[in-house]
C-alpha positions in Angstrom: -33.1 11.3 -42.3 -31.8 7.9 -40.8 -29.1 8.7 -38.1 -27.8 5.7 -37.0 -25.2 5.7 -39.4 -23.8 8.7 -37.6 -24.7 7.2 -34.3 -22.8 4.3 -34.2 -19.2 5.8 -33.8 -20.0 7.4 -30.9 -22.1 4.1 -29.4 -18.4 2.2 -30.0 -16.0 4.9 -28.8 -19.1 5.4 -25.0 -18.9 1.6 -25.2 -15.3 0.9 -25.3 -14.4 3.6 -23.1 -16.6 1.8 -20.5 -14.5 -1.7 -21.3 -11.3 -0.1 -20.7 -12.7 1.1 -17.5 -14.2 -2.3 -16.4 -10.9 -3.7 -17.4 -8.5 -1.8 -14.8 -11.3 -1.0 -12.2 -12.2 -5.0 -12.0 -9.0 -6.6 -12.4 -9.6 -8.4 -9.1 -6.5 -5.7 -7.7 -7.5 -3.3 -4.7 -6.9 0.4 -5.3 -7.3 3.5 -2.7 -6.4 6.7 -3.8 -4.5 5.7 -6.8 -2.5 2.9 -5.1 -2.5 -0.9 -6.3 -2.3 -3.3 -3.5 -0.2 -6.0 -5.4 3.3 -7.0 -5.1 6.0 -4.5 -6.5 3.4 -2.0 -6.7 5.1 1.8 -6.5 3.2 3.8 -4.0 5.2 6.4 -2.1 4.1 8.5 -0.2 0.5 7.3 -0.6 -2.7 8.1 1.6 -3.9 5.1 3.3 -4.8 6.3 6.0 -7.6 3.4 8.0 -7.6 1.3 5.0 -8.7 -1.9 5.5 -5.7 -4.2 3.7 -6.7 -7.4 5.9 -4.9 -10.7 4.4 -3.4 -8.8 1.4 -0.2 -9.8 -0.4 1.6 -6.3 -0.2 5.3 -7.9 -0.9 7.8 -5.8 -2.2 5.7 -2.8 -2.4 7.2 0.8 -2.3 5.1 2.5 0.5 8.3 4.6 1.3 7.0 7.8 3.5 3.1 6.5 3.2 0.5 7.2 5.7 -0.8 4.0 7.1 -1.9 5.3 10.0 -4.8 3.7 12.1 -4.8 1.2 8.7 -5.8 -2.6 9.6 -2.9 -4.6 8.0 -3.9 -8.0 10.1 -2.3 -11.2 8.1 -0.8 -8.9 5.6 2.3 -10.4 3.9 4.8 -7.0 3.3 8.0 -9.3 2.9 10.6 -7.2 1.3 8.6 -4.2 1.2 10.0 -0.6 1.3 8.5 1.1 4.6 11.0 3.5 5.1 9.9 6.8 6.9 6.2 5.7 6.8 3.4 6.6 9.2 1.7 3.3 10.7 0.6 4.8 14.0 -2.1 3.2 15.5 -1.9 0.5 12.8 -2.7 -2.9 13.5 -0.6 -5.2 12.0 -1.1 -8.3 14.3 0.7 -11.4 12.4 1.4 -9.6 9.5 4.5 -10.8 7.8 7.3 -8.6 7.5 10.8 -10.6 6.6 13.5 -8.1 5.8 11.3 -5.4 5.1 12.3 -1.7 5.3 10.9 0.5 8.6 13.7 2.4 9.0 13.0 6.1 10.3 9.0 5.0 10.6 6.7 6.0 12.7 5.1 2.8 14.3 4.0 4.6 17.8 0.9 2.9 19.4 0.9 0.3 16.5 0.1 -3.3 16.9 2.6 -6.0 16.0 1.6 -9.0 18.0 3.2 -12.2 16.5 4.4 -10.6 13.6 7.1 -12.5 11.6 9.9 -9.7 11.5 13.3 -12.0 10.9 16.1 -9.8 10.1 13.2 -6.4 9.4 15.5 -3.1 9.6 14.3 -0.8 11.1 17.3 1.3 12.5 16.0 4.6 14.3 12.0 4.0 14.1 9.8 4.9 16.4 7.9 2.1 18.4 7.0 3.9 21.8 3.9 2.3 23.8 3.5 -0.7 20.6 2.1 -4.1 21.3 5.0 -6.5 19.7 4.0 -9.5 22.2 5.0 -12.6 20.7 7.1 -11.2 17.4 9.5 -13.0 16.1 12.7 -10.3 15.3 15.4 -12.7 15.4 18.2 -11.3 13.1 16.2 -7.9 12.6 18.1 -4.5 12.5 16.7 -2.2 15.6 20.2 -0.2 16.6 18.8 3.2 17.7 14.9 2.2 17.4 13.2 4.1 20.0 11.2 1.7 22.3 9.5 3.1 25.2 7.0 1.4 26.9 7.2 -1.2 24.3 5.2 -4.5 24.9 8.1 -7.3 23.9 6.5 -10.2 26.4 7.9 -13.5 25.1 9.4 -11.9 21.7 11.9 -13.6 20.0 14.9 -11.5 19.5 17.5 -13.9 19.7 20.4 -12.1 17.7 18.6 -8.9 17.3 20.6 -5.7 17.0 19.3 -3.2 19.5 22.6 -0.8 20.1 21.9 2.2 21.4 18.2 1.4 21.1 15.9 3.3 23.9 14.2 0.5 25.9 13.3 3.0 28.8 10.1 0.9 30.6 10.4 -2.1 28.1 8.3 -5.2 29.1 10.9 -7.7 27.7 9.5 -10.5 30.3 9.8 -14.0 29.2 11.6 -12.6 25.8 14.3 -14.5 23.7 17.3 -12.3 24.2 19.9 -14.6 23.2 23.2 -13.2 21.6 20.8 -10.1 21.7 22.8 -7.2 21.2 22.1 -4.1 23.1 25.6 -2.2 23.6 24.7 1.3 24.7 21.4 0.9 24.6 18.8 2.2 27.6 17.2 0.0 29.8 15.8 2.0 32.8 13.2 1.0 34.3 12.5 -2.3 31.8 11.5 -5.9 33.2 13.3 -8.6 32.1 11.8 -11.4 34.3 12.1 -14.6 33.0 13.9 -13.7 29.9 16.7 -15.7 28.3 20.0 -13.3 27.8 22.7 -16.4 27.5 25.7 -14.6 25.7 23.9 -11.4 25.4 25.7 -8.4 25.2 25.0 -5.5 27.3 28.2 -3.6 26.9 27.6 0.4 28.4 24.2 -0.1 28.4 22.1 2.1 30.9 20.4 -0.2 33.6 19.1 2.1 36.3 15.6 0.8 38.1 16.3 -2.5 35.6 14.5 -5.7 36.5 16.2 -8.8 36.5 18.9 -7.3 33.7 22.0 -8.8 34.1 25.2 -8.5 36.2 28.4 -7.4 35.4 27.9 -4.9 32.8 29.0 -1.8 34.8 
């Protein structure tokens, strides 16, 4: 009895199967644990955890309450991206791009963020204690009640950043931009300003105990 007949249905259906597969495994777009890493892609909440997401275009993305800890995000372009309550401790995201992206409430303790482009970023309330920000550029960003301890902000640009009530406790802030700055209630103890530019700064009620070189007058 000749059984090719009956064969070749089920050669089609094992062969096309494997085309679909090829077809949204090698589209040329990088997925970890069921994320895409392309612009717009939806991804709260997702594992990527040490991921290696060097260079990638990540704009717009929703990686709201994601674990990104310890992930390498160097060069990374997250304009516009939603990073709201997300975990990036540890993560390196040395001049990654990050234009009025969403941090807000995330957890960025440890993290690297040396030269990042952050202009006008919100990230009201996160969580930056003992991060390497040397060099960023946060002019216009959002940080009112960030908590910054220990924070490495040598020669930062924050020229008309918003930093009430923000926690600066041991800030290095030496040679920063901190013009039109504002940092009305916001703690300063024990930070180093040396060298940085504060023309038409505001410092109303802020908390300047053990303060290097902060300004005069604010009492």
């Amino acid at each position: 009895m000749n059984y090719l007949p009956l064969l070749i249905p089920v050669l089609l259906l094992v062969i096309g199967s494997h085309a679909i597969g090829a077809e949204t495994e090698n589209d040329g777009v990088p997925q970890i644990n069921g994320c895409r890493i392309e612009p717009d892609s939806k991804c709260p909440n997702a594992n990527l955890r040490g991921a290696d997401l060097r260079n990638l275009d990540m704009r717009r993305m929703d990686l709201s309450g994601a674990d990104l800890s310890g992930a390498d995000l160097r060069h990374v372009n997250l304009d516009l991206a939603n990073l709201e309550k997300a975990k990036l401790r540890g993560a390196n995201l040395t001049r990654a791009s990050l234009q009025q992206s969403n941090l807000r409430l995330a957890d960025l303790s440890g993290a690297r963020l040396v030269a990042i482009g952050g202009w006008g970023l919100f990230a009201q309330a996160a969580e930056f204690e003992g991060a390497d920000m040397r060099a960023a550029n946060l002019e216009f960003a959002r940080l009112s009640g960030a908590k910054l301890h220990n924070v490495q902000l040598q020669a930062a640009n924050l020229e008309m950043t918003w930093l009430s009530k923000a926690d600066l406790k041991g800030a290095h802030l030496e040679d920063a931009n901190l013009q039109e700055v504002k940092l009305g209630g916001s703690n300063l103890e024990n930070a180093n300003l040396s060298g940085a530019r504060t023309r038409f700064g505001n410092f109303q009620d802020a908390n300047m105990p053990g303060c290097v070189q902060c300004p005069k007058g604010w009492d």
